[in-house]
C-alpha positions in Angstrom: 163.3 81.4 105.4 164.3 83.2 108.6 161.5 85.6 110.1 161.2 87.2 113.5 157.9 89.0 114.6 158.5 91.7 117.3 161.3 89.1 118.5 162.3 90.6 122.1 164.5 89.5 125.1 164.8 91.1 128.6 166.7 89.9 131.1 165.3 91.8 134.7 165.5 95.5 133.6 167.9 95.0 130.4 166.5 94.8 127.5 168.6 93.1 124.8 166.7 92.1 121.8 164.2 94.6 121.7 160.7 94.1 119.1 163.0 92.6 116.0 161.5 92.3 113.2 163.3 90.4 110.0 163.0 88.4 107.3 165.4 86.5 105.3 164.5 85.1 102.2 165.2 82.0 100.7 169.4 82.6 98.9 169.8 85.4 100.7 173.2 85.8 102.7 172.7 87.6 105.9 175.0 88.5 108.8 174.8 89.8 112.6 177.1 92.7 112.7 177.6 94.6 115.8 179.4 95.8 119.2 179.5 93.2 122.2 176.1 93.6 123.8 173.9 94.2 120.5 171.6 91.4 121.0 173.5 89.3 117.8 174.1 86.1 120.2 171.0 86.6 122.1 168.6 86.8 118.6 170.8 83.6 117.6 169.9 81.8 120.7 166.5 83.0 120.3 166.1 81.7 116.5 167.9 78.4 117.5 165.3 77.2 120.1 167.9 77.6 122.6 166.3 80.9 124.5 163.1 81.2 125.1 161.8 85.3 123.9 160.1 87.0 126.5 157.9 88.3 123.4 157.7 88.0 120.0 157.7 84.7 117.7 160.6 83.0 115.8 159.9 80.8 112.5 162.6 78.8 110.5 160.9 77.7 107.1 158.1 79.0 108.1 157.5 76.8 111.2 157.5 78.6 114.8 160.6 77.6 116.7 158.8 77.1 119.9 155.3 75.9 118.7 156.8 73.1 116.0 160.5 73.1 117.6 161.4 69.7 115.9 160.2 70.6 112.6 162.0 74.0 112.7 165.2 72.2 114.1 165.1 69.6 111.7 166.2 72.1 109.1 168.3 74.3 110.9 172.4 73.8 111.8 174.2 75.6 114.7 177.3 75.6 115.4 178.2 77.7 118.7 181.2 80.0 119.0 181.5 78.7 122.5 180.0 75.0 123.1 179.3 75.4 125.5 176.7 72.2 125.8 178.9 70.0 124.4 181.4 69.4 126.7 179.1 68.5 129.3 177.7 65.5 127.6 178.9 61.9 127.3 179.7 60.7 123.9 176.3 58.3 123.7 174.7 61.9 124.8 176.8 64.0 121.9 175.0 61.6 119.2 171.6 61.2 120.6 171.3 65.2 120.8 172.5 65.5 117.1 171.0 62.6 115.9 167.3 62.7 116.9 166.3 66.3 115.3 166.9 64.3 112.3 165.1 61.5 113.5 161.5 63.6 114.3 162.4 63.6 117.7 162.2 59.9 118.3 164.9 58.3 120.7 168.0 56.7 119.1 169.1 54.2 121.0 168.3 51.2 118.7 169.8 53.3 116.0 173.3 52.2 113.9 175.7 55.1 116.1 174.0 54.0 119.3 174.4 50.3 119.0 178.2 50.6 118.4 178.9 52.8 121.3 176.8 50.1 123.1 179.2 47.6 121.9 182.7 49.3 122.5 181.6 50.7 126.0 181.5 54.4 124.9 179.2 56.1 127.2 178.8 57.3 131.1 181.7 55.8 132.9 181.5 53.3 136.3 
């Protein structure tokens, strides 16, 4: 379940996400359609954890993306049009950041992944 409660986003004087309120059911398909500039990407960001609203609330099965972020990310996949995170990371970085939403939010370095990029060298160079 997807729900926003007056969800709204300014930036300075621009408003672009302004007091949205949805809900999308459990089995429901649902889509952002609109011209560049409507908000979709912002409300995305928004529902993701990623961008903070400047009012409103966000839930993702039910839990408030800000208030319980790692139960609400837990259950949630994003994938960017742009990703623009990911190419700023380092490999051991890459899997960490996937890796410990599913974890409860506990560090992964003494995980399986972690341990093998240990053990070939794949991490920060120098």
């Amino acid at each position: 379940m997807i729900k926003t409660e007056r969800l709204t986003k300014r930036f300075g004087r621009f408003t672009a996400v302004d007091g949205l309120d949805l809900e999308v059911v459990p089995g429901e398909i649902f889509g952002f359609l609109g011209p560049n500039g409507a908000g979709k990407t912002t409300t995305i960001r928004m529902l993701t954890g990623l961008l903070r609203p400047t009012a409103g609330r966000a839930f993702i099965g039910g839990y408030d993306i800000h208030a319980e972020p790692l139960r609400a990310k837990a259950i949630l996949g994003y994938v960017p049009d742009e990703p623009f995170l990911y190419e700023k990371l380092t490999g051991r970085e890459f899997l960490s950041f996937m890796a410990e939403p599913l974890q409860g939010g506990r560090k992964t370095e003494n995980r399986p992944c972690c341990r093998i990029i240990t053990s070939v060298r794949f991490g920060r160079a120098g």
